[in-house]
C-alpha positions in Angstrom: 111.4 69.3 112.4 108.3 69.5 111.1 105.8 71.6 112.9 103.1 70.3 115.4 99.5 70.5 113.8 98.7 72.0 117.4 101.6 74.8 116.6 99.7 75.7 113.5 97.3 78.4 112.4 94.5 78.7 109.7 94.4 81.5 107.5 92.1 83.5 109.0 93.7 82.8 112.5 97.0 84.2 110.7 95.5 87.0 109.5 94.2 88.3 112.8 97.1 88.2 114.1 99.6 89.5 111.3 97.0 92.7 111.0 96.1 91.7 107.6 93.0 90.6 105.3 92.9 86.6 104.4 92.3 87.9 100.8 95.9 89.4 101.1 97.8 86.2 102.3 96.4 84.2 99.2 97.6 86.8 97.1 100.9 86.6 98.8 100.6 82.5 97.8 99.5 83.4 94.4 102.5 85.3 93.8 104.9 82.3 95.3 105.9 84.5 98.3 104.1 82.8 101.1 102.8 79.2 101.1 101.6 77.1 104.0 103.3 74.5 106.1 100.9 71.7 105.4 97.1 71.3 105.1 94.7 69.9 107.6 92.7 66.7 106.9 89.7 69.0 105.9 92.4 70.4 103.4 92.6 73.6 105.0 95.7 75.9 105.0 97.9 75.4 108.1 100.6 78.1 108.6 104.0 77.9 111.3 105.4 80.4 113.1 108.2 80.8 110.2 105.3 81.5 108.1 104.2 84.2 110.1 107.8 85.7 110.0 107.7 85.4 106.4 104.3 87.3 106.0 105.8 89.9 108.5 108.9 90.0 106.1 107.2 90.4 103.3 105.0 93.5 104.9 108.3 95.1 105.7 110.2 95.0 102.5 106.9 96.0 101.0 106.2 99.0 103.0 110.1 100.1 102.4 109.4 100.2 98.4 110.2 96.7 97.6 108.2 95.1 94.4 106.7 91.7 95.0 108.9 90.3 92.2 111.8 91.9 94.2 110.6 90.8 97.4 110.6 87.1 95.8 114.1 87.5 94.1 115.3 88.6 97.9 114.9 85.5 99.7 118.0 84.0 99.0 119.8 87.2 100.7 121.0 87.5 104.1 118.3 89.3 105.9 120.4 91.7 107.9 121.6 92.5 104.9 118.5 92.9 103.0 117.2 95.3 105.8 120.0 97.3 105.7 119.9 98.1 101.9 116.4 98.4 102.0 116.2 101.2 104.8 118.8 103.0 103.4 117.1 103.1 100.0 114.5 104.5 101.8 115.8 106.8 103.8 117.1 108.4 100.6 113.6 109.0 98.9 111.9 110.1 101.7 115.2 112.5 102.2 113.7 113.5 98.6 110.3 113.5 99.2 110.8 116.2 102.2 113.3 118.3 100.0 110.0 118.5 97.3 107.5 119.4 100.2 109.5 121.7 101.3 110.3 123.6 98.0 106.0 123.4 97.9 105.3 125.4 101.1 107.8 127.5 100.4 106.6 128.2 97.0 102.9 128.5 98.2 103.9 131.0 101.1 105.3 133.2 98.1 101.8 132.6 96.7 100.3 133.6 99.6 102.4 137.1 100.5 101.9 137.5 97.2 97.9 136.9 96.5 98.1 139.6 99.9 100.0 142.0 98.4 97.9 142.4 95.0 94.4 144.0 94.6 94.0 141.5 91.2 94.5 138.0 90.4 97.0 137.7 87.2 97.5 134.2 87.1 99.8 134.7 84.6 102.3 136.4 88.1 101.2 133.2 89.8 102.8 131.0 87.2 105.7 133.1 86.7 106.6 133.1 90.6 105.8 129.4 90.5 108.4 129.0 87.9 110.7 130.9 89.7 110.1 129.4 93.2 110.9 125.9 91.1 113.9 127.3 89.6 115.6 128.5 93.2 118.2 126.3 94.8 117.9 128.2 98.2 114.6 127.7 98.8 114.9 125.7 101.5 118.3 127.3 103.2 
């Protein structure tokens, strides 16, 4: 059923209330991911409800690491699905992320005690413990 002209929002109108520039929904249409419903007899861009979904979806998948080309290639999945894959991804590199961040403050700690613990700066010590903070599995444990 087609959507009531009443039902439907301009881009800017869209944009205020998806949180995002008009400038990024026509890139979104640019790149095929997002088109409007119909056009008004002033030939302006009219978006639906589903629209708005779709924009949300596409802010989703993109802020979970998604490309846009991937993002397009996607639609055709079940969304549950989709979700589920994509979080999990995720979850996995962030998992990753911490473990490097992590290894960092420990390795600047060390840096730290050991800037304290020295009346002269031999960078040539700070590299070496760097290495060796790198280099240690139990870093973290």
């Amino acid at each position: 059923m087609p959507a009531n002209e009443d039902d439907l929002m301009t881009v800017g109108e869209l944009a205020r209330r998806v949180g995002v520039t008009v400038r990024t929904i026509q890139y979104y249409d640019q790149k095929g991911l997002l088109h409007p419903s119909s056009k008004s007899e002033q030939n302006q861009r009219l978006y639906s409800r589903d629209d708005e979904e779709r924009l949300y979806r596409i802010l989703t998948l993109k802020y979970l690491g998604f490309s846009l080309a991937q993002i397009k290639e996607a639609e055709a999945l079940d969304d549950r699905q989709e979700l589920s894959g994509a979080l999990e991804h995720r979850m996995h590199e962030l998992e990753r992320e911490s473990v490097e961040v992590l290894r960092n403050i420990s390795t600047v700690n060390s840096l730290r005690e050991h800037l304290a613990a020295s009346e002269h700066v031999r960078w040539s010590d700070f590299a070496q413990a760097i290495s060796d903070m790198q280099n240690r599995e139990d870093v973290l444990w």
